[in-house]
Backbone as a printed PyTorch tensor [residue, N CA C, xyz], in Angstrom:
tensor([[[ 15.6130,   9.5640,   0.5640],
         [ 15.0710,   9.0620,   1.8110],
         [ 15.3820,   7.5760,   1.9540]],

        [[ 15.7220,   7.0360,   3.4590],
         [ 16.0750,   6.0000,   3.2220],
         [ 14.7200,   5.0930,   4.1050]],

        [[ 14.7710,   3.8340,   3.0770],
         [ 13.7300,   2.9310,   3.6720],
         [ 13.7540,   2.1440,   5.1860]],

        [[ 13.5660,   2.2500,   6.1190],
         [ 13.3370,   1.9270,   7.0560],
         [ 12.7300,  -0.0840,   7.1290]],

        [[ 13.8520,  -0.9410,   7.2390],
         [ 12.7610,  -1.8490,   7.4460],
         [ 13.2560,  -2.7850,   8.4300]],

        [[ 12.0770,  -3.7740,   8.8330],
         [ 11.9330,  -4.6240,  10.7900],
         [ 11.6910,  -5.4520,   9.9970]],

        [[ 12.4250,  -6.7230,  10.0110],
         [ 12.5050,  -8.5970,   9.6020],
         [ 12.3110,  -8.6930,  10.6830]],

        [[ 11.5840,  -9.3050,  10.8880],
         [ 10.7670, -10.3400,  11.8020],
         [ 11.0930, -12.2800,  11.7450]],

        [[ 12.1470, -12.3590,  12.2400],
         [ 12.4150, -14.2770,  11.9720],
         [ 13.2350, -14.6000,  12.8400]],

        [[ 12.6260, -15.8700,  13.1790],
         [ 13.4180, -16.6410,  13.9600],
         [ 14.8130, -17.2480,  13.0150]],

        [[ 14.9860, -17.2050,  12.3020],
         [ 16.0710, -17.9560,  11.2900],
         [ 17.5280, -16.9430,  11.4690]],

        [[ 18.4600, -16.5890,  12.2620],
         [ 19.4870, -16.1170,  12.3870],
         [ 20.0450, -15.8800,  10.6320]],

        [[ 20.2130, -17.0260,  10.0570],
         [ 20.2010, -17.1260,   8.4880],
         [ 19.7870, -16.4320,   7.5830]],

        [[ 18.4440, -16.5820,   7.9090],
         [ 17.5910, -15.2870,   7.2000],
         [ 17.8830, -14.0920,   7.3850]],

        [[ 17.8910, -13.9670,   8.7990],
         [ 17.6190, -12.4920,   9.2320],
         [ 19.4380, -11.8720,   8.4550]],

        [[ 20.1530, -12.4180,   8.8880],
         [ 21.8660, -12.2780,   8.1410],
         [ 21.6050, -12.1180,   6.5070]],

        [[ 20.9280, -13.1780,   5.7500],
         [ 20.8900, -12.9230,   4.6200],
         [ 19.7520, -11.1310,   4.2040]],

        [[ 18.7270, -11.3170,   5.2670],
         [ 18.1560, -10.0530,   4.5840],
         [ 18.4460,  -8.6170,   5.0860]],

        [[ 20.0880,  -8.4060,   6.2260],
         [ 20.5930,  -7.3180,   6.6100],
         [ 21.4610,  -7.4340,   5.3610]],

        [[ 22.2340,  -8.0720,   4.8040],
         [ 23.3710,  -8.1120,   3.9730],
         [ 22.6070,  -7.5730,   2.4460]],

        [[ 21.7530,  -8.1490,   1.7860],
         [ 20.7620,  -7.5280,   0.9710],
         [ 20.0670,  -6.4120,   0.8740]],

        [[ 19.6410,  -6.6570,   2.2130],
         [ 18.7420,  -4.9770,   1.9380],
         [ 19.8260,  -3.6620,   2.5970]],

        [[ 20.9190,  -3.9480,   3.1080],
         [ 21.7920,  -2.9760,   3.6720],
         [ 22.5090,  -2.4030,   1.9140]],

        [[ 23.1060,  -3.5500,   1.5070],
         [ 23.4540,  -3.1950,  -0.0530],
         [ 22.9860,  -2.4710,  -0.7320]],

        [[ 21.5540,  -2.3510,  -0.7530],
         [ 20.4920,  -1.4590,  -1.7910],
         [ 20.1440,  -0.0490,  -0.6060]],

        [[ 20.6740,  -0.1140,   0.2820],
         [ 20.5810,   1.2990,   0.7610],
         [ 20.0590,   0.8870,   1.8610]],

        [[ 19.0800,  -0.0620,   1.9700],
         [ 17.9960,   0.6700,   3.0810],
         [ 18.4230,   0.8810,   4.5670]],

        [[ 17.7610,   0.9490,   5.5350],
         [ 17.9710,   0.6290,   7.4030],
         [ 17.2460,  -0.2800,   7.5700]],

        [[ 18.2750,  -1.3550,   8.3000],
         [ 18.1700,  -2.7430,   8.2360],
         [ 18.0540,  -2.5600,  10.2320]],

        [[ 16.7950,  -3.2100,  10.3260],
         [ 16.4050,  -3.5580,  12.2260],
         [ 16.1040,  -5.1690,  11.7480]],

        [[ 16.3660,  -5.8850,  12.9680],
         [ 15.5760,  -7.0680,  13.1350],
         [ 14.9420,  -7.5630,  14.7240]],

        [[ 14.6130,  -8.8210,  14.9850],
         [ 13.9200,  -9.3800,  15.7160],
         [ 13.9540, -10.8020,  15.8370]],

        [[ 14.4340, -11.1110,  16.6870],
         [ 14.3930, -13.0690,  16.4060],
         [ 13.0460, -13.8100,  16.8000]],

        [[ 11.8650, -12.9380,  17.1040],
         [ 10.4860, -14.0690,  17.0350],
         [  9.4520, -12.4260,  17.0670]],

        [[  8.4850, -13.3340,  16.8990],
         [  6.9700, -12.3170,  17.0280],
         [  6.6100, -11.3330,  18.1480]],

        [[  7.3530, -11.8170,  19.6790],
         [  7.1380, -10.6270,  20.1600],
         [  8.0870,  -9.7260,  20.5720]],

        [[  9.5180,  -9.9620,  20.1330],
         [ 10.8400,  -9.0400,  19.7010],
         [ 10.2680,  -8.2460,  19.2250]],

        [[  9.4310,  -8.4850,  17.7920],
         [  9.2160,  -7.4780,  16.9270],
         [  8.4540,  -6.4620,  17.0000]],

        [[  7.0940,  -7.4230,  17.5810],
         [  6.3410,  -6.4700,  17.9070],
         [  6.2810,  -5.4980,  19.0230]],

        [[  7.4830,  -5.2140,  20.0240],
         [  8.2610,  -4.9690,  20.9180],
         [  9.0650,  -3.6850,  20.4870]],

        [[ 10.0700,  -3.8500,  19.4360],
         [ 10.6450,  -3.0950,  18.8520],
         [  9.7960,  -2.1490,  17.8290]],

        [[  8.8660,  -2.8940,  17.5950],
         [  8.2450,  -1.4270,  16.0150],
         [  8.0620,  -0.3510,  16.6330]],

        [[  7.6420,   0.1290,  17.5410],
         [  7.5120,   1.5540,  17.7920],
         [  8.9510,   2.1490,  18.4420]],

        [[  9.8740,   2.0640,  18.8070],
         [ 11.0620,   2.3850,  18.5540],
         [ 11.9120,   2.4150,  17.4030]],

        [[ 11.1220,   1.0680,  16.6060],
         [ 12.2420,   1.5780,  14.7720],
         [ 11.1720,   1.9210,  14.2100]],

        [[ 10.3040,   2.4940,  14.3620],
         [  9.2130,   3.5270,  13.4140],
         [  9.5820,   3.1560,  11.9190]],

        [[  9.2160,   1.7280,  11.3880],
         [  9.9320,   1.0730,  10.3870],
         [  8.7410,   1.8360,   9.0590]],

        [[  9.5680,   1.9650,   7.7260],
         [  8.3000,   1.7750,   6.7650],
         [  7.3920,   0.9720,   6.1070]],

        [[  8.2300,  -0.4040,   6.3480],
         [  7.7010,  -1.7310,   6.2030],
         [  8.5690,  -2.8690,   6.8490]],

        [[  7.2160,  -3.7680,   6.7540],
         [  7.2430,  -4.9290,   8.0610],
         [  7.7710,  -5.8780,   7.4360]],

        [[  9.0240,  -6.8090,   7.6100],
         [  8.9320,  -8.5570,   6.7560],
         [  8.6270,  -9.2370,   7.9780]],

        [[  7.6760,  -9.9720,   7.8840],
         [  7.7580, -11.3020,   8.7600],
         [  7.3580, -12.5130,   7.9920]],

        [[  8.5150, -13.9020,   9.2080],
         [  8.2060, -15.2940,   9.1700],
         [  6.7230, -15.1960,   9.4400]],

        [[  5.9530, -16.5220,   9.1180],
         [  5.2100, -17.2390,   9.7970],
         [  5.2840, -18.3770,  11.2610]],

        [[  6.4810, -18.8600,  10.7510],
         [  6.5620, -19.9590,  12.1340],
         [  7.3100, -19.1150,  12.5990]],

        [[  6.6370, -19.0010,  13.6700],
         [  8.1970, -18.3760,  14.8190],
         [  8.0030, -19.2010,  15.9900]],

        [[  8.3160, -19.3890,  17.1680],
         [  8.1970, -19.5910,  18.6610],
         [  7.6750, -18.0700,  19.2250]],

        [[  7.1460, -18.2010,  20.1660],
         [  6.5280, -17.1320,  21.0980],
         [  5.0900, -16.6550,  20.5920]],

        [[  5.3820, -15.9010,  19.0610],
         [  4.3660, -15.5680,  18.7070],
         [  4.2110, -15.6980,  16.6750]],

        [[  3.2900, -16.4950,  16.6430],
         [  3.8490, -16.5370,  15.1530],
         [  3.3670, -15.5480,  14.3620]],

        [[  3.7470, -15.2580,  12.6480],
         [  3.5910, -14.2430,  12.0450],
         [  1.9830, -13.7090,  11.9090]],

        [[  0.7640, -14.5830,  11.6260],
         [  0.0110, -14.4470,  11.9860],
         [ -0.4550, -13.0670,  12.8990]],

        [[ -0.0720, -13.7000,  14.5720],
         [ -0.4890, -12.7590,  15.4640],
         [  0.5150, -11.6630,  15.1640]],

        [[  1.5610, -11.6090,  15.0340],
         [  2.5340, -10.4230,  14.5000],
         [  1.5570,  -9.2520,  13.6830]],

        [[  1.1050,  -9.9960,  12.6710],
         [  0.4760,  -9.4450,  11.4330],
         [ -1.3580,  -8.7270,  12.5470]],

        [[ -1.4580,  -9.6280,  13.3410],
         [ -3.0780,  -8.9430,  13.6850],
         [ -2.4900,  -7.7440,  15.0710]],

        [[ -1.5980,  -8.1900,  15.5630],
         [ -1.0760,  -7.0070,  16.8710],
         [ -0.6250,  -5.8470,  15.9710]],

        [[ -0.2060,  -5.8350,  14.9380],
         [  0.4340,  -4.5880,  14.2630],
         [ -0.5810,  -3.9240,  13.7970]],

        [[ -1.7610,  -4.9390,  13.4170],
         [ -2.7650,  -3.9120,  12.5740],
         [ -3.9260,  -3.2770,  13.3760]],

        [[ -4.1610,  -4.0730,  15.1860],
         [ -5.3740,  -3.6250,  15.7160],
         [ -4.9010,  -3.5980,  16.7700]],

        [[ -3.1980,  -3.7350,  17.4510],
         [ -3.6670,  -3.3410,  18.8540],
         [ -2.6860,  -1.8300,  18.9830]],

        [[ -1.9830,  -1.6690,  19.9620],
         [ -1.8770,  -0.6940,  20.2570],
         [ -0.7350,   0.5620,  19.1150]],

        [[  0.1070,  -0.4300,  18.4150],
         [  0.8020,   0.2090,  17.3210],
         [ -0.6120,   0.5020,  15.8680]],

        [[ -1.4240,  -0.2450,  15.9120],
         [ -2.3850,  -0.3050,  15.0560],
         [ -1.9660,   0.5890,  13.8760]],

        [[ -0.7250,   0.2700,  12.9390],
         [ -0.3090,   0.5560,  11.7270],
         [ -1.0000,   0.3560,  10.4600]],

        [[ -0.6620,   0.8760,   9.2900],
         [ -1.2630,   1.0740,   8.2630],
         [ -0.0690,   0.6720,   7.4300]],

        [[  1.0320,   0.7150,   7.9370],
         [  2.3360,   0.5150,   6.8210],
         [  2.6480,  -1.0610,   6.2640]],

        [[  2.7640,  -1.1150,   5.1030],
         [  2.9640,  -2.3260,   4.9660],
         [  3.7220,  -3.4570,   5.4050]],

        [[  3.0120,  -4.6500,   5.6490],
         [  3.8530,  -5.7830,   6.0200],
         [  3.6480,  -6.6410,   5.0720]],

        [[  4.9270,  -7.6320,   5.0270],
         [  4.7360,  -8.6750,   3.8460],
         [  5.4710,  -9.5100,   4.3770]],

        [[  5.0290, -11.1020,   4.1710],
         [  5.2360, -11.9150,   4.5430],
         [  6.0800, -13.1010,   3.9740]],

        [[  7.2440, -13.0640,   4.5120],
         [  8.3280, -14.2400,   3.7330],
         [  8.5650, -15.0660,   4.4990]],

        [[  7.8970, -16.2190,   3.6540],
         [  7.9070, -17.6500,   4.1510],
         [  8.1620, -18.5110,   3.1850]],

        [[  8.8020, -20.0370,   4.3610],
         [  8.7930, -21.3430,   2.7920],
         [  7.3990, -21.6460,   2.6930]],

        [[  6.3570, -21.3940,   3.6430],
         [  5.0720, -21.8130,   3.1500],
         [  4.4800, -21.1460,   1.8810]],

        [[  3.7250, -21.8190,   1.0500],
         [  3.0630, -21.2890,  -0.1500],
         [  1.4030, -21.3920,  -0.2400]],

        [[  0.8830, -22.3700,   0.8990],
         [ -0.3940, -22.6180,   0.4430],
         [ -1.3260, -21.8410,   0.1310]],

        [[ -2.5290, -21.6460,  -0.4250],
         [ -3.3780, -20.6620,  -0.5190],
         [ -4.1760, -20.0550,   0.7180]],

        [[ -4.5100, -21.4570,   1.6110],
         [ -5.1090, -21.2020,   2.5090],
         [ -4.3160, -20.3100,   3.6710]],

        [[ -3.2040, -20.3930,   3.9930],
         [ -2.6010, -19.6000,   4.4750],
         [ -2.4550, -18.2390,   3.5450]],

        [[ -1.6940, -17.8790,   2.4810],
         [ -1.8540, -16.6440,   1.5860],
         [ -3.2820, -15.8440,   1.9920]],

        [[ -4.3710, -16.6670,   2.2010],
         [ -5.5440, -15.8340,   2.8630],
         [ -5.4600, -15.3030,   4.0810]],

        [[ -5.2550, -16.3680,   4.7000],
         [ -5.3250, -16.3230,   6.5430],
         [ -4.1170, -14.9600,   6.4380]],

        [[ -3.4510, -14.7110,   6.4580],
         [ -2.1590, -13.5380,   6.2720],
         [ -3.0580, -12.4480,   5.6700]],

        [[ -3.4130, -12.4050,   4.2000],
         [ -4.1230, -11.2390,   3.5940],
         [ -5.2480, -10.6260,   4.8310]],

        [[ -6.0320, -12.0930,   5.0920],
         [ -7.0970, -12.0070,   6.3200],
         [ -6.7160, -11.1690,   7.2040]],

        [[ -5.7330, -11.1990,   8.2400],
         [ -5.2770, -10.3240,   9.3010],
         [ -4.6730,  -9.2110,   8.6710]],

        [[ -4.4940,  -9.1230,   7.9330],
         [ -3.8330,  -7.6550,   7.1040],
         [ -2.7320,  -7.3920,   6.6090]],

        [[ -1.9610,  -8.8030,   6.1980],
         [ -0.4550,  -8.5150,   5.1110],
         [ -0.7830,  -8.0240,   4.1550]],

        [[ -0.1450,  -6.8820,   3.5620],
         [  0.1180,  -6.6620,   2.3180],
         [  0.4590,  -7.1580,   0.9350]],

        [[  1.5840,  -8.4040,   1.7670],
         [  1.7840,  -9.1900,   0.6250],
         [  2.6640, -10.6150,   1.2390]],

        [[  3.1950, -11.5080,  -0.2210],
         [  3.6260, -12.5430,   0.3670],
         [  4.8310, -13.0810,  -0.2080]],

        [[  6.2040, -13.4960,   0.3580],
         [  7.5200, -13.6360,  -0.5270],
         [  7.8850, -15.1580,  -0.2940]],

        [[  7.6220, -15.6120,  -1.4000],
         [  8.3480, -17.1450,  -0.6680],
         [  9.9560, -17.2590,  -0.6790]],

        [[ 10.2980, -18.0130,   0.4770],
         [ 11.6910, -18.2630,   0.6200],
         [ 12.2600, -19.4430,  -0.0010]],

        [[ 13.8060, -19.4410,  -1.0610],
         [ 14.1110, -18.1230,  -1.0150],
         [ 13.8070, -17.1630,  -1.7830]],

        [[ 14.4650, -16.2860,  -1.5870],
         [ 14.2550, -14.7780,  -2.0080],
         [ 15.4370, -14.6550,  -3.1480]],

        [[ 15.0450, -14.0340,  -3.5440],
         [ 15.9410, -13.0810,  -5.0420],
         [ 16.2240, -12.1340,  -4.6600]],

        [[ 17.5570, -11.3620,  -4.1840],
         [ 17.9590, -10.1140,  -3.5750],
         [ 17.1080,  -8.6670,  -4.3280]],

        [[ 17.2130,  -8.6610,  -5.8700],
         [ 16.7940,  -7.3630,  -6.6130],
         [ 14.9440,  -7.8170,  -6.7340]],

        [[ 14.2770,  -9.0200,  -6.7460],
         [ 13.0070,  -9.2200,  -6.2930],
         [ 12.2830,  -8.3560,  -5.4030]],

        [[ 13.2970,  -8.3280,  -4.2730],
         [ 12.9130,  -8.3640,  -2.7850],
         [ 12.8960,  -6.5430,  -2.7850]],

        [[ 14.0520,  -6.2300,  -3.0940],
         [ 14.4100,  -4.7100,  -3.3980],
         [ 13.0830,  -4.2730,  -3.8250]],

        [[ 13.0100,  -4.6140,  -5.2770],
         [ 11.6180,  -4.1670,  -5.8210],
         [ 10.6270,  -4.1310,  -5.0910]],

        [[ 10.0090,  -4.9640,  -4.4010],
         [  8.8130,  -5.2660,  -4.1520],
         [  8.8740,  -4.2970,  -2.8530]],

        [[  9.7940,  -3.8980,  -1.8140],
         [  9.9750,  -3.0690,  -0.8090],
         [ 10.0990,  -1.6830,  -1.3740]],

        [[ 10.3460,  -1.3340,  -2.4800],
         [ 10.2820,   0.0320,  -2.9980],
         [  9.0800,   0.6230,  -3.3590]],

        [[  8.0780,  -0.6260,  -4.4080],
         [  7.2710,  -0.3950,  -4.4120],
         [  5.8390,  -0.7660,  -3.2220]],

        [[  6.5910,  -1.2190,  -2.6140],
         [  4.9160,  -1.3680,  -1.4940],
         [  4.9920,   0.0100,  -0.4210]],

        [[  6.1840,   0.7980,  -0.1950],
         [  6.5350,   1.8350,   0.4160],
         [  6.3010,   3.2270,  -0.6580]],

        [[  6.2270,   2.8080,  -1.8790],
         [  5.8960,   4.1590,  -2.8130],
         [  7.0340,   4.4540,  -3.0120]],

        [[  8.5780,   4.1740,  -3.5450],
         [  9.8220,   4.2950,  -3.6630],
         [ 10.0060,   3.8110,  -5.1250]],

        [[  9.4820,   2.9840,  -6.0620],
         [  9.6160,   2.6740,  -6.5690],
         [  9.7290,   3.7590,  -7.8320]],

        [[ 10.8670,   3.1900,  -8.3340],
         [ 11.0100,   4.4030,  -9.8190],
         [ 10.4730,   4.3790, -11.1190]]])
């Protein structure tokens, strides 16, 4: 089965580095260039898990993270959040609205793999 996943970032960069990575390890690679692209697109890529920025323009990861979990997609599937931010107080505010988890940028290609296998139940 193949993993289904929606990057969520304004960073053209990013979003290039995490189709080229996660396309390599198999998965289906969708993206979005801000918060309400994405949240726009999830119910058309019926994704298995969510990556989103925090800073975006339009809508930041935050509200990304609270529209996915209570409004009308109101999902259960995991989202995790890759950002250069690290603070704690944010790591809450994210857990708070309902991320799953948190990746600081950058990323480690076979890290990233892992952690999407196992937050989807793929993991071997």
């Amino acid at each position: 089965m193949t993993i289904r996943v929606l990057a969520i970032d304004d960073s053209r960069t990013i979003r290039d580095l995490l189709r080229m990575s996660l396309e390599a390890a198999g998965f289906q690679f969708e993206c979005a260039n801000d918060g309400v692209d994405g949240v726009a697109k999830f119910k058309d890529v019926q994704p298995d898990v969510v990556i989103t920025d925090i800073n975006m323009p339009r809508m930041d990861g935050f509200e990304v993270i609270k529209e996915l979990r209570s409004g009308s997609a109101a999902t259960r599937i995991p989202i995790l959040v890759l950002t250069t931010e690290s603070s704690p107080e944010l790591k809450s505010r994210a857990r708070d609205a309902g991320a799953t988890g948190w990746i600081v940028k950058p990323f480690e290609d076979a890290a990233l793999v892992s952690v999407l296998k196992r937050v989807t139940g793929h993991a071997a």
